[in-house]
C-alpha positions in Angstrom: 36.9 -37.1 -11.2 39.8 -35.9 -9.1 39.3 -32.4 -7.8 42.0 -30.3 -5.9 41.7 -28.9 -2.6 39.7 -25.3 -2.8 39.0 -26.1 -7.1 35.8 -25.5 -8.5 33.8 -28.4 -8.5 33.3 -27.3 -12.5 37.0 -27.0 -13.3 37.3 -30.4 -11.9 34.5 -31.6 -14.7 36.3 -29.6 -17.5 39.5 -31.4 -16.8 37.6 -34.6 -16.2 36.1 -34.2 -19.7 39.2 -33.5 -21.1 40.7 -36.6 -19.8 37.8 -39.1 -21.0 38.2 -37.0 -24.6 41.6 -37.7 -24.8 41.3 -41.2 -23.8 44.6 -43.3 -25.2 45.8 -40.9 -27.7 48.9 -39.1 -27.4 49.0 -35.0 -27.1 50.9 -35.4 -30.4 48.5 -37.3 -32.3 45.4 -34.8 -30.6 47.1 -31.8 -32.4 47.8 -33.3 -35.7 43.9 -33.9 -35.9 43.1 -30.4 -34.5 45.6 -29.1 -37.6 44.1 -31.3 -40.0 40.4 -29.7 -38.8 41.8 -26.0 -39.1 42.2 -25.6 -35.5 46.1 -25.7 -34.8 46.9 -26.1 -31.6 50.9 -27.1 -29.6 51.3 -30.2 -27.7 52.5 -28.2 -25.2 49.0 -26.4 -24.7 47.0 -29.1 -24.9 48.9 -30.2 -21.8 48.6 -27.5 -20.1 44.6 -27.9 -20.5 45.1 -30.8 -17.8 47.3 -28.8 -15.4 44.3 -27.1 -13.3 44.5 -24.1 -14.9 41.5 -23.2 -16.5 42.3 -23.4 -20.6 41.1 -21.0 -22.7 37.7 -21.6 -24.9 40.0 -22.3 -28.6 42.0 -24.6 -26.5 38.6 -26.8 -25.3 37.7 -26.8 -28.8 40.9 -27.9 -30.3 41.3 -30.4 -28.1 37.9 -32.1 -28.8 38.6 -31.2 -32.3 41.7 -33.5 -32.2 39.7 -36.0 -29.8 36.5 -36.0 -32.6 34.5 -35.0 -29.5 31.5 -33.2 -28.8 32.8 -29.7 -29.5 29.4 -27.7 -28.2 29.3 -29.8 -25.0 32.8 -29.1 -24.3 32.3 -25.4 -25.1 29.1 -25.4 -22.7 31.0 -27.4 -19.7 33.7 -24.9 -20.2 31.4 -21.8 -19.8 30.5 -23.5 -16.5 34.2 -23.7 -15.3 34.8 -20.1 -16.6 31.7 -18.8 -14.7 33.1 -20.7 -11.7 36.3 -19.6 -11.8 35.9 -15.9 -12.9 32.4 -14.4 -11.3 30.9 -11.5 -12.8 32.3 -8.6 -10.3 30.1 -6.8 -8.2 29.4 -3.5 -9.7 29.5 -0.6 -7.3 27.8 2.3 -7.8 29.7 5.1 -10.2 31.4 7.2 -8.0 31.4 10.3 -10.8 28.8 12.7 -10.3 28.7 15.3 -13.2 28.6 19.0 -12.1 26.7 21.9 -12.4 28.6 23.7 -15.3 27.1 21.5 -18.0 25.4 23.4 -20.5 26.0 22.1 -23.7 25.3 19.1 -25.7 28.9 18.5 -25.6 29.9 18.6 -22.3 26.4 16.4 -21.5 27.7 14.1 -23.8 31.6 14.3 -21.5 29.8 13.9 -18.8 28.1 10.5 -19.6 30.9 9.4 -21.2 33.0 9.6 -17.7 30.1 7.6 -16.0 30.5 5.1 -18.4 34.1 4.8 -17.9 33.5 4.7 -14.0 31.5 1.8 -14.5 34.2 -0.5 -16.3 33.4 1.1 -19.8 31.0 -1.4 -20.8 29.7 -1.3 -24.7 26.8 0.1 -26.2 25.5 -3.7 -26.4 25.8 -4.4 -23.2 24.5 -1.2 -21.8 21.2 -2.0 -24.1 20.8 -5.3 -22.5 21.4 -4.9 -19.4 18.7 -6.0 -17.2 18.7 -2.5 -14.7 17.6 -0.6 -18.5 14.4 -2.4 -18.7 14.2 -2.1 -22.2 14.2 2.0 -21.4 17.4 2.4 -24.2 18.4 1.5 -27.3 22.3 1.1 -29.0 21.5 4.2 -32.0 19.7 6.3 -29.2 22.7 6.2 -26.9 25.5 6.6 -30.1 23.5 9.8 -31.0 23.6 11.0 -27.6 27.2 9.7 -26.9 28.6 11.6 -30.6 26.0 14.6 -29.4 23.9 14.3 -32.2 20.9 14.6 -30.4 19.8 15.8 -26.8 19.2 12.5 -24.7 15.3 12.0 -23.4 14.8 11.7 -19.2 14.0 8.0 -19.9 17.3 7.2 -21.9 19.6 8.9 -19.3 18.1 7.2 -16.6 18.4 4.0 -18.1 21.8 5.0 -19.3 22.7 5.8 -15.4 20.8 2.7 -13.7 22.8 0.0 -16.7 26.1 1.9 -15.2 25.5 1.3 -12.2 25.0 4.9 -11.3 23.8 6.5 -7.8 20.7 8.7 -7.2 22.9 11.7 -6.9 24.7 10.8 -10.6 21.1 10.3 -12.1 19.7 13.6 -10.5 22.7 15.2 -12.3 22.5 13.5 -15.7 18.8 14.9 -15.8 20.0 18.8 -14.6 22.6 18.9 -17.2 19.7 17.7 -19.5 17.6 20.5 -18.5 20.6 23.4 -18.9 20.9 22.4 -22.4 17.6 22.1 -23.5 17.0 25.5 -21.9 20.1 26.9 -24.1 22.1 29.9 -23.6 21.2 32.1 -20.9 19.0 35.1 -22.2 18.4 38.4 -21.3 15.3 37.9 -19.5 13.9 34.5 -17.9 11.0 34.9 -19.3 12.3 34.8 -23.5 11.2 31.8 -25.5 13.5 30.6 -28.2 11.4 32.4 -31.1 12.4 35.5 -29.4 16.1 34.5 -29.6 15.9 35.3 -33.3 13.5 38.0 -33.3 15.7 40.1 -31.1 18.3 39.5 -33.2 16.8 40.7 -36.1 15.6 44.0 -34.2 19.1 44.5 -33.2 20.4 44.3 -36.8 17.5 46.6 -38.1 18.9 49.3 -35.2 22.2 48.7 -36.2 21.1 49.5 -39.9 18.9 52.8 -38.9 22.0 54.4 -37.6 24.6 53.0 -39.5 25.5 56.2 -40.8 27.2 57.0 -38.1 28.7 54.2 -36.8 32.4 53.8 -37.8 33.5 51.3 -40.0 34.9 48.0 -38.8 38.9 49.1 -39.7 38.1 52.4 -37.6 37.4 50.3 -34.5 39.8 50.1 -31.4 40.9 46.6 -30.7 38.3 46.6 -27.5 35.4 47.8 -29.3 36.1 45.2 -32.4 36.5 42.2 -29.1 33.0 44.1 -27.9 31.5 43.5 -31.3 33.1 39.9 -32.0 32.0 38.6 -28.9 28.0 40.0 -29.4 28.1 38.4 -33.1 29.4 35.0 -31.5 26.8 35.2 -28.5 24.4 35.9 -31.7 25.2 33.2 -33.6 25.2 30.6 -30.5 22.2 31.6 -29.7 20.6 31.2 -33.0 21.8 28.4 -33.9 20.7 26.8 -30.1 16.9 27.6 -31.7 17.8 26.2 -35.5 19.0 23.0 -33.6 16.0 22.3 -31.7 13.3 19.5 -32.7 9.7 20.0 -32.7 9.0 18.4 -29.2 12.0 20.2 -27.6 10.6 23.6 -29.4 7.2 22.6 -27.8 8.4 22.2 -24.7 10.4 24.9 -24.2 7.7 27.2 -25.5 5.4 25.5 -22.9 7.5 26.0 -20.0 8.0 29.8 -21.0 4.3 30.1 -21.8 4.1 28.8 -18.0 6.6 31.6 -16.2 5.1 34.7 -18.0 1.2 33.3 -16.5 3.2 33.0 -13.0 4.7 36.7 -13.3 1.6 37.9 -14.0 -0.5 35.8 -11.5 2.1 37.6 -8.8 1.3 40.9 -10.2 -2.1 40.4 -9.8 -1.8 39.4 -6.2 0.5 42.4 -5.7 -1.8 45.0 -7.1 -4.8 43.4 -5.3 -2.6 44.0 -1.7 -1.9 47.6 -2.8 -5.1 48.4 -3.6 -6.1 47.3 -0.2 -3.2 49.1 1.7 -4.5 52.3 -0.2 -8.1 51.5 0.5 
């Protein structure tokens, strides 16, 4: 085995290979065979194989086809030479961190797709099997999320962030985003839960029916008051349909979180009417 100066001690075997396949036949008569076994192949590429370039993987296996050599071993001694001569890069850390003003399943969606493209765009496959997800995601689970047809879980995001190669700081975003949408559109009070999304606005259109006698017609609004009016029925309609979209286990948890700030409020009330009653006393 001949090897050049600073050459892979693998490309040196590949080549080596090559030569001991070819033996005494001509390049000419090694791409006859490989035509003859559906695997056409130049003369001038074959030679090339033997130049110190590393050939391509359908040029190995032409050229053992043509040599009626062992065209899995010279597949395997060329995924050696490959590995040696083109290392996997080191991945770096994605340097997008998604921002603050995510509040939709759409923009969530943006946003993962730009920390996918910061790390190298890498498929659905490979983000599945990537050794950093631990098994935490799956290919449908991160199409659904990706095509935002359903919110992503905390586990799925962070295994989406750690198989990109994602900071802290990009994770801890991913999972705030999360949280804005899942919360949905900001409501009058902090304390609503989505039920009361849809009852208020069925009180509202049980007012507006009470006194539509005297409220004018559509055609004898102003353009500001129909703007007024279009933008409440398209707040409405968000809103509702934020509530419709939700599964059981978001519904749940939503619910659980709101059942959790109106015990707080009124634990502080408590505590506030307790001090009063002692500044009186």
């Amino acid at each position: 085995m001949s090897r050049r100066a600073g050459e892979p001690v693998e490309l040196a075997w590949l080549r080596g290979w090559l030569r001991a396949a070819k033996g005494r036949r001509t390049f000419a008569a090694l791409a006859r065979r490989a035509d003859a076994g559906k695997l056409p192949v130049s003369v001038c590429t074959l030679r090339r194989a033997l130049d110190g370039r590393l050939p391509t993987l359908r040029t190995v296996q032409a050229f053992a086809r043509g040599a009626g050599a062992d065209e899995e071993e010279g597949a395997r001694v060329w995924a050696a030479a490959a590995a040696a001569v083109r290392p996997e890069p080191v991945r770096k850390p994605s340097a997008y961190v998604p921002g603050s003003g995510i509040t939709t399943l759409s923009g969530l969606a943006a946003a993962m797709e730009k920390v996918r493209a910061a790390a190298g765009g890498p498929s659905l496959r490979q983000l599945a099997d990537s050794p950093e997800a631990a098994g935490r995601i799956s290919r449908s689970a991160l199409h659904n999320a990706l095509h935002e047809r359903r919110l992503p879980s905390k586990e799925l995001l962070t295994g989406f962030a750690a198989a990109c190669g994602a900071g802290e700081e990009t994770t801890r975003a991913l999972l705030a985003a999360r949280a804005r949408v899942l919360a949905g559109p900001q409501l009058r009070s902090s304390l609503m839960y989505p039920c009361g999304v849809v009852e208020e606005a069925e009180a509202r259109r049980e007012q507006d029916a009470a006194v539509r006698h005297w409220i004018r017609d559509a055609d004898e609004l102003d353009w500001y008051e129909r703007k007024l009016r279009d933008e409440a029925l398209a707040e409405q309609r968000r809103a509702e349909a934020w509530v419709d979209n939700l599964t059981d286990d978001e519904l749940e948890e939503l619910q659980w979180n709101a059942a959790d700030a109106r015990s707080n409020l009124r634990a502080e009330l408590a505590a506030y009417a307790r001090a009063a009653g002692e500044l009186n006393g």
